[in-house]
C-alpha positions in Angstrom: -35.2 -93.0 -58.4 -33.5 -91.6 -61.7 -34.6 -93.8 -63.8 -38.3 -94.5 -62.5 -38.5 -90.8 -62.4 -37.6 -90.5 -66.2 -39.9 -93.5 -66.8 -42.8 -92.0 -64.8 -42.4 -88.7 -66.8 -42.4 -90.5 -70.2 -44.8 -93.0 -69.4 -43.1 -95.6 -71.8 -44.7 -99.0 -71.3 -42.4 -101.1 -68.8 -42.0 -104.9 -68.4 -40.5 -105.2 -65.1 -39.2 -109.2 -64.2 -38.9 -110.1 -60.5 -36.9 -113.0 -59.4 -37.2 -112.3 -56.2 -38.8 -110.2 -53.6 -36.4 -107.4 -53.2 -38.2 -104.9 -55.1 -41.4 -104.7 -52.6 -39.5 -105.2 -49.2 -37.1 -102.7 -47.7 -34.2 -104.8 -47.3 -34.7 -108.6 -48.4 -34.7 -110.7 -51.3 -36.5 -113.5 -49.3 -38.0 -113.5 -46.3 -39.9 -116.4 -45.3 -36.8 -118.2 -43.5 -37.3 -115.2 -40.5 -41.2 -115.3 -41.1 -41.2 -112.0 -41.6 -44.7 -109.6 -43.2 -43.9 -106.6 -42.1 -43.1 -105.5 -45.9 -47.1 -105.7 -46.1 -47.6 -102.7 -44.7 -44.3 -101.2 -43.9 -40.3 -102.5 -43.4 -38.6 -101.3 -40.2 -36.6 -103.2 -37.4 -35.5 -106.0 -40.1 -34.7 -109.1 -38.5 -32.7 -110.7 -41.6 -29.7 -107.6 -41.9 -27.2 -110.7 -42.1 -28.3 -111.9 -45.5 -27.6 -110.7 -48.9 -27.7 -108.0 -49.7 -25.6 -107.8 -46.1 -26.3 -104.6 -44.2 -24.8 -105.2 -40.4 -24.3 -102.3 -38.8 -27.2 -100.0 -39.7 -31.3 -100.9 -40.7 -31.9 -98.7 -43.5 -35.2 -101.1 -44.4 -37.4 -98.4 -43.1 -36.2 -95.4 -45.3 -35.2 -97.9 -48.5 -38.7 -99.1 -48.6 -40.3 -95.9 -48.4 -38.1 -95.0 -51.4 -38.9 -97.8 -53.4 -42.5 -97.5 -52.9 -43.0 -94.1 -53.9 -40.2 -94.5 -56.6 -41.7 -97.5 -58.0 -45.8 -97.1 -57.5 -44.9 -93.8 -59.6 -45.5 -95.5 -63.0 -48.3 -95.4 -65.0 -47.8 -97.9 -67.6 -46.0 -100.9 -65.2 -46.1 -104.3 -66.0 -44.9 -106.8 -63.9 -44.2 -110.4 -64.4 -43.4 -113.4 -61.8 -41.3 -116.2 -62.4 -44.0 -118.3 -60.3 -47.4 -118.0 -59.1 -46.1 -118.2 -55.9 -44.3 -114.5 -56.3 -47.2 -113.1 -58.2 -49.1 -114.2 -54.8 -47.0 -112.0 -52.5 -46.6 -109.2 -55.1 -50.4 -108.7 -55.2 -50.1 -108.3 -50.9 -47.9 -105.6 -51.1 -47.5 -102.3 -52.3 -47.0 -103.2 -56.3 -50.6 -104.7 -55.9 -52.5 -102.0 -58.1 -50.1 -103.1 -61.0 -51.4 -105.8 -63.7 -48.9 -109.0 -63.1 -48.5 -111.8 -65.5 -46.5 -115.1 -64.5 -44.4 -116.3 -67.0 -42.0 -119.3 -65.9 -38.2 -119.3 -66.7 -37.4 -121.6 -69.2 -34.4 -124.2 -70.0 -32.2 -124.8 -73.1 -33.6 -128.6 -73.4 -31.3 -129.2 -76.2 -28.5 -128.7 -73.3 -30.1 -130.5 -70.6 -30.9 -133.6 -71.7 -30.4 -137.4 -70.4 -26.5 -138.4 -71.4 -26.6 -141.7 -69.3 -24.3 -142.7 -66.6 -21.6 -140.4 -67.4 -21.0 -139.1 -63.7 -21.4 -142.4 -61.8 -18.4 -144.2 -63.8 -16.6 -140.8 -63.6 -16.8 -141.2 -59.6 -17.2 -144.9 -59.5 -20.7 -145.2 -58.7 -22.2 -147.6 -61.4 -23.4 -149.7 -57.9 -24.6 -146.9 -56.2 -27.8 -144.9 -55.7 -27.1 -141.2 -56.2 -28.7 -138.6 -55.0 -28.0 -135.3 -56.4 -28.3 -131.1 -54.9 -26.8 -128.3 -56.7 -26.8 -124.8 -55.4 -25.0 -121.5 -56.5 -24.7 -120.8 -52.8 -25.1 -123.1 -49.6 -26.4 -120.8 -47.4 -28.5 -121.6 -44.6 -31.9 -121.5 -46.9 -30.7 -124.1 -49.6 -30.2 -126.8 -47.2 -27.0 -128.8 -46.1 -27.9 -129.1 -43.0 -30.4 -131.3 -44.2 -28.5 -133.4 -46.8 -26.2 -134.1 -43.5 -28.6 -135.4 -41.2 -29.8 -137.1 -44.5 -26.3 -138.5 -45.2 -26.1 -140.3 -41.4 -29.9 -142.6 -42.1 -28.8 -143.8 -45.4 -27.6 -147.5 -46.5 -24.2 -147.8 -47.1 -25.2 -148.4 -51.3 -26.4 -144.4 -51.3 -24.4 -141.8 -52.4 -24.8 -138.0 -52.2 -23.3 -135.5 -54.4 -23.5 -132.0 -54.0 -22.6 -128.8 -56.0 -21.6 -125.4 -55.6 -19.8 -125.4 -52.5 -16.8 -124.0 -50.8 -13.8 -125.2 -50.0 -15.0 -124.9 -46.0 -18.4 -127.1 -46.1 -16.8 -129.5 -48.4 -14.0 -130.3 -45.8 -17.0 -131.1 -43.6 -19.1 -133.7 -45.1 -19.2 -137.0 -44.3 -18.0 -139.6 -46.5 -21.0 -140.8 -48.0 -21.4 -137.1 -48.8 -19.1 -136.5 -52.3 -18.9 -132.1 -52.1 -17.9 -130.3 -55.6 -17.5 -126.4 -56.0 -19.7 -124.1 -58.2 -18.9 -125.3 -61.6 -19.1 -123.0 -65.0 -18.8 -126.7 -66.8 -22.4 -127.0 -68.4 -21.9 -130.4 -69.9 -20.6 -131.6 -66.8 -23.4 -130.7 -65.1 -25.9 -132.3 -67.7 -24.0 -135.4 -66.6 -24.6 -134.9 -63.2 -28.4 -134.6 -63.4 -28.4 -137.3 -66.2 -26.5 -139.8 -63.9 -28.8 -138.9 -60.4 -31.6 -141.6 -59.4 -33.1 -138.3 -57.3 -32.6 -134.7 -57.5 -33.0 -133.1 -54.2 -33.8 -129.5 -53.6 -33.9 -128.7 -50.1 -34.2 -125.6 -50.2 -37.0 -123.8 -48.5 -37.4 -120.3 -50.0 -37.0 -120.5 -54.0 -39.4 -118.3 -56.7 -39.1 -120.2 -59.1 -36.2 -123.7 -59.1 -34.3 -123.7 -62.1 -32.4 -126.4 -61.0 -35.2 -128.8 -60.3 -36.9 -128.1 -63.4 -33.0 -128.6 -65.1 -32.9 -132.3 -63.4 -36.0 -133.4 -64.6 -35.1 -132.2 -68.5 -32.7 -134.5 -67.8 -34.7 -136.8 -66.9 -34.7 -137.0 -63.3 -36.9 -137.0 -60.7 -37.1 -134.3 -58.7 -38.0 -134.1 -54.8 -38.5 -131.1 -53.4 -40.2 -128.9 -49.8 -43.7 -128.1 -49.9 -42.6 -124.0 -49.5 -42.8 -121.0 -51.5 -42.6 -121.8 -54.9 -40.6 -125.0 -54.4 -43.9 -127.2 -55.6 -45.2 -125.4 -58.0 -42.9 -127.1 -60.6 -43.0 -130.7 -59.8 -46.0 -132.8 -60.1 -47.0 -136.6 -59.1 -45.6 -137.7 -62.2 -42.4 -136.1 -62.1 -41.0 -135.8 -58.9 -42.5 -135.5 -55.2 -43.2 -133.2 -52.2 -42.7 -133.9 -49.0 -42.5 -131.4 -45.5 -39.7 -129.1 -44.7 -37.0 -130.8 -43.1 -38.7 -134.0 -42.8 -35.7 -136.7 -43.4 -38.4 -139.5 -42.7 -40.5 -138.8 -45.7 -37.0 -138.3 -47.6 -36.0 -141.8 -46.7 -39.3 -143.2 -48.2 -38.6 -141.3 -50.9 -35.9 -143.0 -51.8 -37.1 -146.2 -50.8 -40.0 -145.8 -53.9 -37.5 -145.1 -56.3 -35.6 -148.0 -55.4 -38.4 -150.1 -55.7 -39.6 -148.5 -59.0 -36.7 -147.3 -61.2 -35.4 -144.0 -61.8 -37.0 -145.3 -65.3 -40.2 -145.0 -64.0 -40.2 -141.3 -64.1 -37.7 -140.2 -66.8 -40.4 -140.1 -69.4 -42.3 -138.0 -67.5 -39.7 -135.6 -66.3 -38.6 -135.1 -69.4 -42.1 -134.9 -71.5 -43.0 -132.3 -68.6 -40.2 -129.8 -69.0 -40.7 -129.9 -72.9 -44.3 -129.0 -72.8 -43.8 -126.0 -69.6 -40.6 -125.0 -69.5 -39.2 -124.4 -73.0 -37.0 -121.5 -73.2 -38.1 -121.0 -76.8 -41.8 -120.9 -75.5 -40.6 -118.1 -72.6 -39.7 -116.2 -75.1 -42.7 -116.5 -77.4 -44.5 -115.2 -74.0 -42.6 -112.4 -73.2 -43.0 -111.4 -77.2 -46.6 -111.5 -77.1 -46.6 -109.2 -73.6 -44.5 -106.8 -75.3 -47.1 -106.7 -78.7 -49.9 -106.1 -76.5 -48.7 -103.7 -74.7 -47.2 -101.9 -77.3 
């Protein structure tokens, strides 16, 4: 409230980002797992306390968004800007909808991610195999693994999953075909990772923007994703595919078509994509030209 106050009282042009929703609802950064819109027209009773930023013993969502509403709509001179058209979507239904908003995508370093080649399959002895790929900051209930399991128990016995980011807990309980790795600070050995994947699978079903689908296919990947949020807004026919939430069927054929085709079919493609929308250089040429106007 300090600092919107001083802004308010100044009226110094702002550029506010969002990467998520938090800033509109009383409590959540994402919502759409407990199909909740009561942020529309007022937070109270929130049914998602459990998840980040955790609050389980008391519901301050009424009182918080009430605060941040009349904290935040107090600006005169507010810009905002989505990562995806998705977000800007939901921004314009709630009570930041009287503000301009501009999408601007996040970008990638595509001098980092790149195709390296097979790096990771000799690493883990998987020249032979098909692998699918899924990395995730956090496994929590959102990003997935529930699926890659029930994934992991329909595929041939030449298919090979690996998946990033988690702990030491979920990786004790994958399968076999299921190769689990924790979070990993090692860029390069990531790059090798999504250079060495036939398929990068984001499973996820609440994401505002996907930086790490759009990573996979600078590395020349393609990219398979759920038809929710902002999950397809990044992937197109020629890069990647979108299929139903949860649907392990439509997975399956998935991978199927890439057998049949080539991971070489699409690498082109990925990576032509990502260098003509999702440059960081060109982010930052948009977010220069915002401020010029503005100022």
């Amino acid at each position: 409230p300090l600092l919107f106050g001083f802004l308010s009282e100044t009226n110094i042009p702002v550029v506010w980002t969002l990467h998520d929703c938090w800033s509109y609802t009383g409590h959540c950064v994402h919502y759409t797992n407990v199909n909740c819109s009561k942020w529309k027209r007022g937070c109270y009773n929130c049914p998602n306390l459990q998840d980040y930023p955790g609050a389980l013993l008391c519901d301050h969502s009424k009182k918080n968004y009430q605060i941040k509403k009349k904290s935040f709509t107090s600006l005169k001179n507010l810009t905002i800007v989505t990562v995806s058209q998705w977000l800007a979507n939901e921004v314009k239904q709630s009570f930041l909808c009287n503000y301009p908003i501009r999408v601007i995508h996040n970008g990638v370093d595509i001098n980092v991610f790149r195709p390296v080649g097979d790096k990771a399959k000799l690493k883990y002895n998987m020249e032979n195999h098909f692998l699918i790929l899924g990395v995730a900051t956090v496994w929590n209930v959102r990003k997935g693994l529930s699926d890659f399991i029930k994934l992991a128990e329909n595929l041939s016995s030449d298919d090979r999953v690996i998946l990033v980011g988690l702990s030491q807990k979920q990786i004790s309980q994958l399968p076999p075909n299921i190769i689990g790795l924790q979070k990993t600070e090692n860029v390069e050995e990531l790059v090798n990772l999504y250079s060495s994947a036939d398929l990068f699978m984001n499973f996820s079903v609440e994401e505002t923007f996907g930086l790490t689908t759009v990573e996979s296919m600078a590395c020349g990947t393609p990219a398979l994703v759920y038809n929710s949020t902002a999950c397809p807004e990044i992937v197109t026919e020629e890069t990647g595919f979108i299929i139903e939430p949860h649907s392990i069927d439509e997975a399956l054929n998935v991978i199927k078509h890439i057998k049949s085709v080539g991971k070489q079919y699409y690498a082109d493609n990925c990576r032509s994509y990502v260098l003509k929308k999702f440059r960081k250089e060109d982010k930052y040429k948009e977010y220069v030209a915002l401020y010029q106007e503005l100022l």
